[in-house]
C-alpha positions, 0 to 999 in steps of 0.5 A, a space after each residue: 502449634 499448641 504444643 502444651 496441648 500436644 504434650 498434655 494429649 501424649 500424656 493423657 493417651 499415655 495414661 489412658 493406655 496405662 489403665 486400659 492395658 493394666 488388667 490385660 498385661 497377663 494375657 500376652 505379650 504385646 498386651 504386657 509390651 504396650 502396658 510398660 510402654 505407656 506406663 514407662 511414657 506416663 511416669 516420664 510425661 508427669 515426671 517433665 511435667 512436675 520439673 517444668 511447671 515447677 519452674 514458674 509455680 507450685 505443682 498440685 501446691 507443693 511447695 518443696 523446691 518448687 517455684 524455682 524463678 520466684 524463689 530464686 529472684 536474686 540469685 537469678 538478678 545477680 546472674 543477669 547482672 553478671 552475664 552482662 557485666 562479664 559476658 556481654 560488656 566485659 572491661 577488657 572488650 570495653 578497653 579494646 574497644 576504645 583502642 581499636 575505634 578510635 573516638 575522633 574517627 567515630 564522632 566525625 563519620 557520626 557528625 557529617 552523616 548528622 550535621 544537619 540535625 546536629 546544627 538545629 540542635 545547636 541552634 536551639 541550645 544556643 537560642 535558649 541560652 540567649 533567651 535566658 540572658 537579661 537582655 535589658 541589663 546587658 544593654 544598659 551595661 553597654 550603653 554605660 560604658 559606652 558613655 565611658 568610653 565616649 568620655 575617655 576618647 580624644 574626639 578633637 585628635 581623631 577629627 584632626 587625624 581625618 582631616 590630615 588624611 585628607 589631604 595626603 589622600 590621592 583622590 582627593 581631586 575628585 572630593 574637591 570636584 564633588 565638593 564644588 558640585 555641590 557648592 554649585 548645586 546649592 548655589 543653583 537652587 531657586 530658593 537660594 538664588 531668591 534669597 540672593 535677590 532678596 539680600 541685595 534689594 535689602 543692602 542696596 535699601 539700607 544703601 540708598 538711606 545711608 551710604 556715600 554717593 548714594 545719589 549718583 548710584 541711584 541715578 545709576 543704577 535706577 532700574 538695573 536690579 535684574 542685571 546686577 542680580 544676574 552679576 552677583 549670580 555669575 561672580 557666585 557661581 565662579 566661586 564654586 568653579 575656582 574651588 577645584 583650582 588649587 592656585 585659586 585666591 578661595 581655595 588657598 583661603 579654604 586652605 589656611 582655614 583647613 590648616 588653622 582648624 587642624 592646628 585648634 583641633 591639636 593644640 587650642 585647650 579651650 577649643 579641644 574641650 568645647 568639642 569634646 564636650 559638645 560630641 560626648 553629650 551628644 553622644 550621651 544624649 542619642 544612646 539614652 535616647 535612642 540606644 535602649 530601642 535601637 539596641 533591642 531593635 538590632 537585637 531582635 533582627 539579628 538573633 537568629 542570624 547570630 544563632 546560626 553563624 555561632 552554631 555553624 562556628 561550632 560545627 566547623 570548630 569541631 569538624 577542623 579539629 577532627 579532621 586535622 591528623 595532629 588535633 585528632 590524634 590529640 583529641 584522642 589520647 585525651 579521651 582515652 586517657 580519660 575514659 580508661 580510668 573510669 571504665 571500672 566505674 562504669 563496669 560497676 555502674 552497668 551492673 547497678 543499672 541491670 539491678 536497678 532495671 530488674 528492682 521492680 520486678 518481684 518473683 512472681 511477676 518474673 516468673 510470669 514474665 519468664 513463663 509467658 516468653 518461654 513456657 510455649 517452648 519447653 512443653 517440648 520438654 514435656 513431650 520429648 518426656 513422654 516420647 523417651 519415656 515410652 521408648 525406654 519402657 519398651 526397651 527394657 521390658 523387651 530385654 527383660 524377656 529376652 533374658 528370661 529367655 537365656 
């Protein structure tokens, strides 16, 4: 319902009755009742009226306490300022606040309802902190102390240490057994038993030009190549079997050797120094070769997974600490002891903020905004004005005759 429409009909029926009943009020009562009625309704519809549109414009262009709101903009900012300030956002709430809704409580129940989205925030932060990294340059800075420490490290000890281990190590049978089976395999190869055939006809060549009785073991031998090939295959081949008995003539020979490599290995200058030098620039060599690429390779495969294990680190960091009764007890005194001081700053600061918020808001565009919100609503003051107005003239027009009457 239009109720500006309703008021504005009151007071035009009002003012109508008024003028019709005026010249007729001598004649009687009720013609002198209703007269006074809707003069008494008349002068309180345009009364509320006067009072109601003075608050958001000039009436009939009067502008004597008049346009109330766009006169009033600051004291009506100051008062807003103050309402939310005192009234809604008090500091003494603010404080009890804090106290009675413990911080580490609020921000779990908050962090396991959100922890999702929590965690892709987390990920992209932490992706974009990563992508603003100089990747080249970290990787260079590696790559050069890398070398540094490649240089500074005693390759031959540590080559010695394995060695040592080895040999105390309990299962070293089967590396022995493993060590033979490949011996045997190799030996086994076709390629390799080729080149055995080959380096005996060689030998027995160079033989028969210049070794002793060369003669008699041609006679010999004439025609047997097969058959001593087929020897020297078997003689190989137990080699490779004998290299897993450790009372074996081979094994305790490999032995020494082992020893005697360990020994070079600790205590030869010469020898430490050829080796370090030999695996340092090796070493050198590959990640100037090949580090850059392989780095930014690794970099490239692993950065999501690294985003995603750092943020769910975080987020069960933060979770532990919450959950733990001493860290959150903690956690919470330190916040409260940090929010509370500064609680008159942002008491102050909320009340900047409601000026700030109203600062583009001139008079007349608030007293729009206030008539548009709430002018529908008080032309039941305008009505209630008329309506009252009527009543009271009714009134006192029925005790003025009454008290003519005594």
């Amino acid at each position: 319902m239009d109720k500006r429409k309703t008021a504005n009909k009151i007071l035009g029926a009002a003012f109508t009755t008024c003028l019709v009943t005026a010249p007729f009020q001598g004649n009687g009562l009720w013609q002198a009742g209703l007269f006074h009625v809707a003069f008494a309704a008349t002068v309180g519809g345009i009364a509320d009226w006067f009072a109601v549109t003075s608050l958001f414009e000039k009436p009939l262009g009067i502008s004597y306490r008049t346009d109330i709101i766009a006169n009033r903009r600051d004291k009506i900012v100051e008062m807003a300022k103050e309402m939310v300030s005192e009234e809604l956002l008090p500091q003494r709430k603010m404080e009890e606040f804090f106290k009675e809704h413990l911080p580490s409580e609020i921000l779990l129940s908050w962090l396991k309802n959100h922890r999702e989205a929590v965690g892709l925030i987390l990920e992209e932060v932490l992706q974009a902190g990563i992508s603003a990294i100089d990747k080249d340059r970290i990787i260079n800075v590696l790559i050069e102390k890398g070398e540094e420490a490649a240089a500074g490290e005693d390759w031959t000890e540590r080559i010695a240490f394995v060695l040592e281990t080895l040999k105390t190590y309990e299962q070293k049978s089967v590396l022995q057994e493993a060590l033979a089976g490949e011996v045997k395999h190799f030996l086994e190869n076709r390629f390799t038993l080729d080149e055995v055939q080959s380096l005996y006809r060689e030998a027995w060549r160079r033989y028969k030009e210049q070794g002793w009785f060369r003669g008699v073991l041609q006679h010999v031998m004439e025609d047997r190549d097969e058959e001593a090939v087929r020897i020297l295959r078997e003689n190989i081949l137990q080699i490779a079997d004998t290299v897993k008995d450790p009372k074996s003539e081979i094994c305790r020979t490999l032995e020494n050797a082992y020893d005697r490599l360990i020994f070079r290995l600790r205590n030869d200058e010469q020898f430490k120094s050829t080796w370090n030098g030999y695996i340092v620039n090796a070493l050198s060599s590959w990640m100037k070769k090949h580090g850059t690429e392989r780095a930014k390779t690794v970099w490239q495969e692993q950065e999501n997974n690294v985003v995603r294990h750092l943020s769910e680190i975080l987020l069960k960091m933060a979770e532990d600490r919450l959950s733990n009764p001493q860290k959150k007890e903690e956690f919470d005194d330190f916040l409260l002891k940090a929010c509370i001081p500064r609680l008159p700053w942002v008491h102050k600061k909320i009340k900047e903020s409601v000026e700030y918020a109203l600062s583009g808001y001139d008079g007349r565009k608030m007293a729009k905004i206030a008539k548009d919100g709430v002018y529908q609503d008080i032309q039941t003051i305008r009505i209630n004005g008329s309506l009252c107005g009527g009543v009271l003239g009714g009134l006192f027009y029925l005790i003025s005759i009454l008290g003519g009457l005594f």
